[in-house]
C-alpha positions in Angstrom: -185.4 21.4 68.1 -189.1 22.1 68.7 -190.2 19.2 66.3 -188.1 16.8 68.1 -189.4 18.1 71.3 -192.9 17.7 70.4 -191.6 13.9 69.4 -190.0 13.1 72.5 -193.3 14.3 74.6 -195.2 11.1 72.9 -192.5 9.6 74.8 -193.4 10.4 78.1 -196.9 8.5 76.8 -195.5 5.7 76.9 -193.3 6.1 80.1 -196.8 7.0 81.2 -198.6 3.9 80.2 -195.6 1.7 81.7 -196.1 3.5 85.2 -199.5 2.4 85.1 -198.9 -0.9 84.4 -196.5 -1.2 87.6 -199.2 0.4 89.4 -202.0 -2.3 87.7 -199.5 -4.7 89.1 -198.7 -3.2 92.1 -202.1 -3.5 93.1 -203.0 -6.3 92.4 -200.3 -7.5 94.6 -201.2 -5.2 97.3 -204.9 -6.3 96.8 -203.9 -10.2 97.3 -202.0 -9.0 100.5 -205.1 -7.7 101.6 -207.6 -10.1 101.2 -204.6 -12.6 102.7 -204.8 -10.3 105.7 -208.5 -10.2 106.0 -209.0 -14.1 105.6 -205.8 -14.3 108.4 -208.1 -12.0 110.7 -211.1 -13.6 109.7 -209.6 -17.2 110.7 -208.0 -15.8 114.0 -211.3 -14.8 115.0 -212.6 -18.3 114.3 -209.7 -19.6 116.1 -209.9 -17.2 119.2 -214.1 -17.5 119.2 -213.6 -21.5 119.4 -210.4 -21.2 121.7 -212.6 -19.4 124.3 -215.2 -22.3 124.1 -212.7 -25.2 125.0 -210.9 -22.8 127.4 -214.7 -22.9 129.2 -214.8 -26.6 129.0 -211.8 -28.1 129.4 -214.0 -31.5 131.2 -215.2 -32.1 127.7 -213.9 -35.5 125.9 -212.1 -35.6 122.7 -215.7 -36.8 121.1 -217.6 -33.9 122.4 -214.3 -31.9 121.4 -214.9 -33.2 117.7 -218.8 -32.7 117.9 -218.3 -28.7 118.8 -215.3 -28.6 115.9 -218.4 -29.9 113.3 -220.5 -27.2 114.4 -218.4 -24.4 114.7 -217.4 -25.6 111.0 -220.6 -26.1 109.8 -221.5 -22.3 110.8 -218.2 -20.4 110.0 -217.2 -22.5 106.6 -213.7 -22.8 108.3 -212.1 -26.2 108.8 -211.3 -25.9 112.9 -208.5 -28.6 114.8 -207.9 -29.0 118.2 -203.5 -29.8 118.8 -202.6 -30.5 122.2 -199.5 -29.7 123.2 -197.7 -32.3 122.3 -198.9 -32.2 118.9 -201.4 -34.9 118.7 -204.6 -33.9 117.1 -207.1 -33.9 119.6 -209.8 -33.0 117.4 -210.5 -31.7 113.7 -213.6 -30.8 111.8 -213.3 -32.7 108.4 -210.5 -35.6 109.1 -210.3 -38.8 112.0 -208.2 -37.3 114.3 -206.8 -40.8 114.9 -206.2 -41.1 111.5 -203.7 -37.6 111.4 -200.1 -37.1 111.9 -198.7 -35.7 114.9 -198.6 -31.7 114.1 -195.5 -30.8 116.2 -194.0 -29.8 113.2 -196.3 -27.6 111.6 -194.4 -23.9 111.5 -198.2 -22.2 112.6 -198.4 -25.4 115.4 -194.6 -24.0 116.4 -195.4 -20.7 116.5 -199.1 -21.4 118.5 -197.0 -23.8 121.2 -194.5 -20.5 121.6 -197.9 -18.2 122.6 -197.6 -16.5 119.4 -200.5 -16.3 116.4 -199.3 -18.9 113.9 -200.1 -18.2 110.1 -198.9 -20.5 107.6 -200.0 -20.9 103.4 -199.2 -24.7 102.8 -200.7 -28.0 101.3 -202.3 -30.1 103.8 -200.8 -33.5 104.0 -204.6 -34.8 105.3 -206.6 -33.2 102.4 -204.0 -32.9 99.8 -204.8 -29.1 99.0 -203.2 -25.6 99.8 -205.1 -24.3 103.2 -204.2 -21.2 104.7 -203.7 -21.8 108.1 -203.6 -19.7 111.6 -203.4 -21.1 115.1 -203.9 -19.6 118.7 -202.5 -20.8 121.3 -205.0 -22.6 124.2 -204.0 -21.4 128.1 -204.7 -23.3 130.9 -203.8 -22.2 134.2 -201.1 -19.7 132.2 -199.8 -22.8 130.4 -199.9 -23.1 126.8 -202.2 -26.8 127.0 -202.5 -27.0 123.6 -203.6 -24.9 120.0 -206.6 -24.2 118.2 -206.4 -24.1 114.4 -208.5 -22.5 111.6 -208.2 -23.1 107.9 -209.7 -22.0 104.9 -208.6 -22.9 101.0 -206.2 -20.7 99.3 -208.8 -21.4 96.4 -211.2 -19.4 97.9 -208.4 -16.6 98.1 -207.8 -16.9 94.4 -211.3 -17.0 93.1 -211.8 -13.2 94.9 -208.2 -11.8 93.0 -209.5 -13.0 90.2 -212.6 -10.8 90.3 -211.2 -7.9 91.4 -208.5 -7.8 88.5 -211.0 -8.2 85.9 -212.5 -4.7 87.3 -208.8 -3.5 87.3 -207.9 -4.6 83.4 -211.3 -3.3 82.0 -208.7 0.3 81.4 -206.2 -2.1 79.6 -207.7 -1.4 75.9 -207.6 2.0 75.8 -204.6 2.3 77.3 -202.8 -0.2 75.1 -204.0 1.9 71.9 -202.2 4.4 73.4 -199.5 3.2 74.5 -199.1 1.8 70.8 -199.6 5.4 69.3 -197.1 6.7 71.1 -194.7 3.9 70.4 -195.0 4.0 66.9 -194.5 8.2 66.8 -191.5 7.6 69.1 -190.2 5.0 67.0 -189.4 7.8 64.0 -186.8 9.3 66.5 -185.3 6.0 68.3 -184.5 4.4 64.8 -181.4 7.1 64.0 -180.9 7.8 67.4 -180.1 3.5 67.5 -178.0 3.6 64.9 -175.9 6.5 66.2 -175.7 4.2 69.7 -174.8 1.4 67.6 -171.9 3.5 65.6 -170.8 4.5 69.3 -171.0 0.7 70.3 -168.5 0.4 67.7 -166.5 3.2 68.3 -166.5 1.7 72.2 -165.3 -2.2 70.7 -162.1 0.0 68.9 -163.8 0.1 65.0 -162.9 4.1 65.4 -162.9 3.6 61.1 -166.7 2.8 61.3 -168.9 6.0 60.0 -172.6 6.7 61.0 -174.8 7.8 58.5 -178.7 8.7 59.6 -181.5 10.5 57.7 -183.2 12.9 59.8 -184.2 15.7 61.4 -181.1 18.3 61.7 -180.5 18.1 65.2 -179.6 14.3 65.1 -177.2 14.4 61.8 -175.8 16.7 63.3 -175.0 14.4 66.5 -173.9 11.6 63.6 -171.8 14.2 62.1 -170.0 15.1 66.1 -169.6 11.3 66.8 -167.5 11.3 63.6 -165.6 13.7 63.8 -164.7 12.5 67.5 -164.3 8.9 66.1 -161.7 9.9 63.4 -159.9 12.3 66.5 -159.8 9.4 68.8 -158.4 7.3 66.5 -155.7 9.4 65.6 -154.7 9.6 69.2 -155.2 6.3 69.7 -152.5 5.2 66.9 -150.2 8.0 68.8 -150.7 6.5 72.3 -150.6 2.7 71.1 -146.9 4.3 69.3 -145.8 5.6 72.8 -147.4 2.9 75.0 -145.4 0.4 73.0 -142.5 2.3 72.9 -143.0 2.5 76.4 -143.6 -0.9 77.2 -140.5 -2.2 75.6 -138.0 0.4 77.0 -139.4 -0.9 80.6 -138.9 -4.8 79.3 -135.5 -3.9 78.3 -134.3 -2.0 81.3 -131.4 -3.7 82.9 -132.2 -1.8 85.9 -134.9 -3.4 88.4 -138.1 -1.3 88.7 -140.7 -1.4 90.8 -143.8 0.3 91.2 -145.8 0.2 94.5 -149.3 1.5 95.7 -149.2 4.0 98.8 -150.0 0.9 100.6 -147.0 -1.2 99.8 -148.7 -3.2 97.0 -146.9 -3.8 94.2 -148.4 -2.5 90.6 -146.3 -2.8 88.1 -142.4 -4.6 87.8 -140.1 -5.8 84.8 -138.3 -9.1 84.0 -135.1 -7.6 85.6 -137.1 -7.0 88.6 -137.9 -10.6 89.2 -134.4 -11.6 88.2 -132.9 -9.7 90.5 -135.2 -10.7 93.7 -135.8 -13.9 92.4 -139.6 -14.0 91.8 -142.1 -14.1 89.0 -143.5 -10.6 88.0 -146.7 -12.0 86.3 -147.6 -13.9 89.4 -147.4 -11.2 92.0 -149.1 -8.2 91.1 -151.4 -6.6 93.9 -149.6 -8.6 96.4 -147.7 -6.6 99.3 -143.8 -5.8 98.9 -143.3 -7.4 102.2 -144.2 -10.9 100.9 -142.3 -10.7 97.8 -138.9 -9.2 98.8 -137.9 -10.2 102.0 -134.9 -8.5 102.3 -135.1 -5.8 105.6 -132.9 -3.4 104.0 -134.9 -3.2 100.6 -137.7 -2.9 103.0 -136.1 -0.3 105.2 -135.2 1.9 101.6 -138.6 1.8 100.7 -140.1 2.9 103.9 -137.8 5.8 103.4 -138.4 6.9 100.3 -142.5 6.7 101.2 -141.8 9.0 104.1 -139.2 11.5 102.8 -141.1 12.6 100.4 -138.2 13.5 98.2 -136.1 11.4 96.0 -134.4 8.8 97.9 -130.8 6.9 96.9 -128.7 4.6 98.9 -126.1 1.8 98.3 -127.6 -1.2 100.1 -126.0 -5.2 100.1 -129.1 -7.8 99.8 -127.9 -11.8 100.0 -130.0 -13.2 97.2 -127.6 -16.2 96.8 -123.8 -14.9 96.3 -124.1 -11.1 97.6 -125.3 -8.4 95.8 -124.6 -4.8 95.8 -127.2 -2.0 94.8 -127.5 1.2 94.0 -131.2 2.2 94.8 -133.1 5.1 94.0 -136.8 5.7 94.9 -138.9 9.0 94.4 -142.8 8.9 94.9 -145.4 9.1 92.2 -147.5 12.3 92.5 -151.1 12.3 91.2 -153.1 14.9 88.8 -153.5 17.0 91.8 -150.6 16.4 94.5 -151.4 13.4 96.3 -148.8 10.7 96.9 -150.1 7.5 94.3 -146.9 5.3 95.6 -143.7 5.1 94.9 -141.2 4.2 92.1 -138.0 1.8 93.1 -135.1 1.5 90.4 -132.2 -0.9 91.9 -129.0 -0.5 89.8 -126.8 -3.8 90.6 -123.6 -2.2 91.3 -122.5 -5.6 92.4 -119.8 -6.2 89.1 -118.7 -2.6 89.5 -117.8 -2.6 93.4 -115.4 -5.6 92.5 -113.9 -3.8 89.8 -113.2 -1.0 92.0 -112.1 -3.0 94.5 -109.4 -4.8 92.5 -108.2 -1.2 90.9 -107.9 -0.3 94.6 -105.7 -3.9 95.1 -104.1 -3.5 92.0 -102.7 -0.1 92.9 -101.5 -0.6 96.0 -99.9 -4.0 95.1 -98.1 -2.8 92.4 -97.1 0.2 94.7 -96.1 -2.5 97.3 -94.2 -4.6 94.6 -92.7 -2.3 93.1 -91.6 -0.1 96.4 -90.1 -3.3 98.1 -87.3 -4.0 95.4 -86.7 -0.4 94.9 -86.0 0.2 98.7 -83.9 -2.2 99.0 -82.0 -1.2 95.6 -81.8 2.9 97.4 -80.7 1.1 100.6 -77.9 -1.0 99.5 -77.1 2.1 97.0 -76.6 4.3 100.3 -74.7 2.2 101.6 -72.2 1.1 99.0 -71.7 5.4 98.7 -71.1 5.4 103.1 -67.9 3.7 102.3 -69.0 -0.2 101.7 -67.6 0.1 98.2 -64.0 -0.1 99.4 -64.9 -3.4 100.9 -64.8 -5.8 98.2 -66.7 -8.9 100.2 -69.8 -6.6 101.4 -69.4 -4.3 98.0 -70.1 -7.9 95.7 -72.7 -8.9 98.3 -74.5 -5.7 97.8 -74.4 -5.6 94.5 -75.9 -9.4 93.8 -78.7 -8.3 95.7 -78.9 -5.0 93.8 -78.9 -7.0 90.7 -81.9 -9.6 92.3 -84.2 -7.0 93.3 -83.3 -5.4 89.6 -84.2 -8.7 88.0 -87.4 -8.3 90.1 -88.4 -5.3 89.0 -87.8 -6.2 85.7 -90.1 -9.5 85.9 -92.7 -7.5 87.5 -92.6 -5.5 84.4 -92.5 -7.8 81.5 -95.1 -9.6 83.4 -97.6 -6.1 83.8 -96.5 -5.5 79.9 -97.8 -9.0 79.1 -101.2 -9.0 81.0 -101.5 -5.7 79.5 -100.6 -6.8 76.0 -103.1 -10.1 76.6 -106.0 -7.6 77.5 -105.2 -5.6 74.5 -105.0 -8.3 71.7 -108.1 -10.1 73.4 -110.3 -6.8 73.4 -109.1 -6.0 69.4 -109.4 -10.1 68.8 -105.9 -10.3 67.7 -105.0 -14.0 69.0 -105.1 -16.6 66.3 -105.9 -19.5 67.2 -105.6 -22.3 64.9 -106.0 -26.2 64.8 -102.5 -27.6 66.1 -101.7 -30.6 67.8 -101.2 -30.1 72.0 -98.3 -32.5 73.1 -95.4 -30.9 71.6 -96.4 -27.6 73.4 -97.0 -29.4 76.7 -93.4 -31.0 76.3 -91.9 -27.6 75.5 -93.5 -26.0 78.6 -92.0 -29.3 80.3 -88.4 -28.4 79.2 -88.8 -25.0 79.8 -89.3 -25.9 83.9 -86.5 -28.4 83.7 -83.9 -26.7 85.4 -86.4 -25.3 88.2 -87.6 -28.9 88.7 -83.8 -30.4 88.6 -82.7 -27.7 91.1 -85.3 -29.6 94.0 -85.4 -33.0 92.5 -88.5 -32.6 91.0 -89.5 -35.1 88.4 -92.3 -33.7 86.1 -94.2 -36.6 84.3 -96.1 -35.9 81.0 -99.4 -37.9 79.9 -101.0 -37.1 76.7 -102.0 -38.5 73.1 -100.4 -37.6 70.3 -102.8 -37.4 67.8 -104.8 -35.0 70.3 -105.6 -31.6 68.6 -107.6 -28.3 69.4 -107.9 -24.8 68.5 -104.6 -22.7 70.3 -101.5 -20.3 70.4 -99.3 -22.4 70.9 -96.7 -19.5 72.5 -99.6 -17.9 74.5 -101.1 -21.6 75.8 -97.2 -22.7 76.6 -96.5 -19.5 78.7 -100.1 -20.9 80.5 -98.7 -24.2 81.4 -95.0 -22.7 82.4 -96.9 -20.7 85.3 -98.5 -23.4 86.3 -95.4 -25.6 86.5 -93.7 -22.6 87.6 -95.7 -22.6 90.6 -96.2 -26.5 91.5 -92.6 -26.5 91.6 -92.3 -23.6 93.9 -95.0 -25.2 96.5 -93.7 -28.7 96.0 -91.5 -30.6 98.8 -88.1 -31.9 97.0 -87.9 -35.3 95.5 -92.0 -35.0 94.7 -93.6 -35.2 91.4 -95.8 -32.9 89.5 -98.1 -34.3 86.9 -98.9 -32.8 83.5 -101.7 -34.9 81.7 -104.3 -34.2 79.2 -107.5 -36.1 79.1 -110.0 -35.4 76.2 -113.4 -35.9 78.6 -116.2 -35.1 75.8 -116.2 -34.3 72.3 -116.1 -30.7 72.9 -113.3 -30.4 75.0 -110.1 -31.6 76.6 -108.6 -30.5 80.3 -105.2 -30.0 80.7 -104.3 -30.5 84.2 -101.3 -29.9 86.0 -101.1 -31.8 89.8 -98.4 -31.5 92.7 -98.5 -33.1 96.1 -97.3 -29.8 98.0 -99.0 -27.8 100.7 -102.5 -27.0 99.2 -104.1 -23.4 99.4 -107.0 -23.4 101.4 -110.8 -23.0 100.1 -110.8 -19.4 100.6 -108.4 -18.4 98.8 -109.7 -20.6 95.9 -112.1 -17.1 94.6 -109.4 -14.6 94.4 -106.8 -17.0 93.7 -106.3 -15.8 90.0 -106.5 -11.7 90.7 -103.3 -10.0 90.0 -101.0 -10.1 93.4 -102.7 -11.9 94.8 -101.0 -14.4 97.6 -101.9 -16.8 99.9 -98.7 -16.6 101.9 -97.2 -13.4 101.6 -93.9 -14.1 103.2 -93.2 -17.4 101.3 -93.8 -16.1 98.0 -91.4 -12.8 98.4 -89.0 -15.5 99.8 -89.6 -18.1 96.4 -89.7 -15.1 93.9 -93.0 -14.8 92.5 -94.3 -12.0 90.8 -98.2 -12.9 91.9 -99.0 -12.5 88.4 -98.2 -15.8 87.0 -102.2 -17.0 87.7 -103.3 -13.9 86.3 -101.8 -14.0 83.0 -102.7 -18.6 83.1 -106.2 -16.9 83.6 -106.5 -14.2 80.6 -104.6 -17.0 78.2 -107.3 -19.6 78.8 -110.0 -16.9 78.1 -108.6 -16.0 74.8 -108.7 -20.1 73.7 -112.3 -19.4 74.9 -111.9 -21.6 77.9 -112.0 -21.8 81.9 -109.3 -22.6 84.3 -110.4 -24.2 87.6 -108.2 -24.9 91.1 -109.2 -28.1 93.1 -106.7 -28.2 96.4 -106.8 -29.5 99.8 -104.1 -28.0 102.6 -101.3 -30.9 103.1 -102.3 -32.6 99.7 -101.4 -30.4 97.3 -103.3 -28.8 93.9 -104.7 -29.8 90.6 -104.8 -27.0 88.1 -107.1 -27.5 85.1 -107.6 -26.0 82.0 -110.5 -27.0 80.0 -110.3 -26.2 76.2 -113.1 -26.1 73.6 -112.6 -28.4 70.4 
């Protein structure tokens, strides 16, 4: 350690012979402002010494003016001009005053005119040199009349540094030996202690592989030997945090969840790809930006205002309209620092929006079957009652009792099959059991036609059939038929007697065809269209009890036309009637 000590104090040497250099060069810069100074006081002595002259003889004519600027010249060495106020030169010792520009805009004229000492370093336009300049202002009667001037060559200025910093760089020779002595004996301990910089330039770029080897004194392979070992420890961590980070990273790209993080201010830090899906925005372009401006939905606002001044963790269930309406489940806790103060917050919205539905049909579901199912079997205890009370020794009212016994038992028993054939639909569609295979559509159309034959004969009802015969696709043929019965089913129920229902297939691309099945009936209106195909589900209550539906006919249509892979739409205007289509995949 003592051998590089005595090293390094050459060092200070040199930091000594660079601190005399900025003072060689400070001075010299303080001895230009100096003689600047003393030629500007010089020069406003001139000026003031002359000014006191024309302030005594203001009779005198521009001539005599010029004659007393020659002499005053002539003794000082200074170039002197008279400026009236107006800035027409009156008078000037070296130039035809008629022959100069007006001097209004000189900056020392400017200053002069405003009874202030004017001092200006400039080229003269007149003599085409650099003059230092400085101008007093002339009183007369307390008014500024006009400005006398008083300029010397900035050559003259130069030619005096110029001297002086000879005397000042006589020391420069000795000094610069050295400075070089000491350079050279620091140079034995910068050249490893450069390389080790450089190995921990390297290290800094991310080559944590790189090694620095340095001959030496002890002390400084030893430092080579400690950036090393740090080097081969960083990069160690380094390959475990790049592990994490990316593991990291990609569980927070893959979230289905939205999360956001946001600044104690409200500015948002960090989001994922669901984030932006959710609110509609894109995460890359809106990072520092304030939450406000990027989510303008009050209550998301409202839950995050919460959560910031709680303190705790934070959930709610709060609806935002971000097109159709969405439901979320929100939670929010804030993000502590190293040493317990708040760094923000983190938001993680859940959309819960699928899930309410679900819920909500379980809770229609239950209570419909409950209702379906409690209706026939009321009347079936009623009636049972009162065939016991005596009724059943009256054959008339015993027979009427019992035929509607027997219909709300056929009931029942359709609402079964019906819940056992939904059911068994969702089963086989879950487990992939429905084949499907390449079979031609008419015949199963016409089937489904006679099938509804003695419905549609019962009203008058003609049902008229329109499809090729060589048109094919990929079906179950019993599943796809029981489809199309419903739908007749039902556009025979709604349909005025003597009307027609129309069953046509049209093959509108080469990847599908629709099946469509049209009545001229009483038409559903558009808000029922949504929840027209849940299970019990009724637009008019009343009149379906009264026609015998079991409210699961659209249902099952639905879950059919899902297992061929396909969609089934409803088009229908009140007083016009329906159009049922089924669009199939090729």
């Amino acid at each position: 350690m003592k051998k590089l000590l005595w090293k390094l104090c050459f060092s200070y040497l040199l930091l000594a012979v660079l601190t005399l250099g900025i003072s060689l060069i400070i001075a010299s810069f303080l001895l230009k402002q100096f003689h600047l100074d003393q030629a500007c006081h010089q020069l406003e002595a001139q000026a003031r010494l002359f000014r006191s002259s024309v302030e005594k003889n203001f009779a005198l004519s521009a001539a005599e003016i010029n004659l007393l600027c020659a002499e005053f010249s002539a003794e000082l060495g200074s170039r002197i001009t008279v400026i009236v106020a107006t800035g027409q030169v009156l008078a000037d010792s070296e130039k035809n005053s008629a022959e100069m520009n007006n001097h209004a805009d000189r900056p020392e004229i400017i200053a002069a005119l405003a009874g202030e000492i004017g001092v200006s370093l400039r080229r003269s336009h007149s003599l085409d040199k650099e003059l230092l300049y400085v101008a007093v202002p002339v009183r007369k009667n307390g008014i500024v009349w006009g400005v006398v001037r008083a300029a010397l060559p900035a050559k003259l200025l130069d030619e005096q540094l110029v001297f002086h910093s000879r005397l000042l760089l006589a020391a420069l020779p000795a000094l610069l030996l050295a400075a070089v002595a000491s350079f050279l004996l620091a140079l034995r301990i910068s050249r490893p202690l450069e390389e080790i910089e450089q190995g921990v330039l390297r290290f800094t770029q991310g080559s944590l592989h790189h090694r620095i080897h340095v001959a030496g004194p002890l002390e400084i392979t030893s430092l080579s030997e400690s950036c090393n070992r740090m080097a081969a420890q960083l990069d160690e961590q380094t390959a475990v945090l790049k592990k994490q980070l990316g593991l990291l990273e990609s569980t927070f790209r893959s979230m289905a969840e939205a999360v956001i993080v946001i600044d104690k201010d409200g500015r948002l830090l960090r989001c994922n790809q669901a984030a932006g899906r959710l609110f509609g925005f894109d995460p890359a372009a809106v990072a520092q930006r304030d939450i406000q401006e990027i989510i303008r939905h009050a209550d998301v606002q409202q839950f995050l205002e919460r959560t910031l001044k709680n303190g705790g963790p934070t959930e709610e269930i709060i609806a935002v309209s971000i097109g159709p309406e969405k439901i979320l489940n929100a939670h929010g806790c804030l993000l502590r620092g190293e040493i317990g103060q708040d760094g923000g917050a983190l938001l993680v919205f859940h959309d819960i929006t699928r899930l309410k539905q679900l819920e909500t049909m379980r809770r229609d579901f239950a209570a419909n079957v409950s209702h379906e199912l409690k209706t026939p079997i009321t009347a079936i205890s009623g009636f049972v009652e009162t065939l016991r009370d005596g009724a059943m020794h009256e054959p008339e009212d015993a027979a009427r009792f019992l035929e509607i016994i027997a219909r709300n038992v056929r009931r029942l028993h359709a609402i079964i099959e019906d819940l056992l054939a939904l059911a068994r639909l969702e089963q086989d569609e879950e487990q992939g059991q429905i084949s499907l295979s390449w079979k031609a559509i008419k015949p199963v159309l016409e089937n489904a036609a006679a099938v509804c034959t003695q419905a549609a004969e019962e009203k008058g009802i003609s049902v008229e059939l329109t499809c090729q015969d060589a048109l094919k696709a990929q079906i179950n043929s019993a599943l796809l038929e029981q489809a199309v019965v419903n739908l007749l089913n039902n556009a025979i129920k709604y349909s005025s007697a003597g009307s027609t229902v129309i069953l046509q297939v049209v093959k509108v691309t080469s990847d599908g065809v629709v099946i469509s099945v049209q009545d001229f009936g009483c038409g559903i209106g558009k808000e029922h269209h949504a929840r027209l195909f849940e299970r019990f589900y009724r637009v008019d209550k009343a009149r379906s009890c009264k026609l015998g539906g079991t409210g699961l006919g659209l249902a099952i249509a639905k879950h059919i036309v899902q297992a061929h892979h396909g969609t089934i739409v409803v088009e229908s205007t009140l007083g016009r009637g329906s159009v049922f289509s089924i669009r199939l995949p090729l």
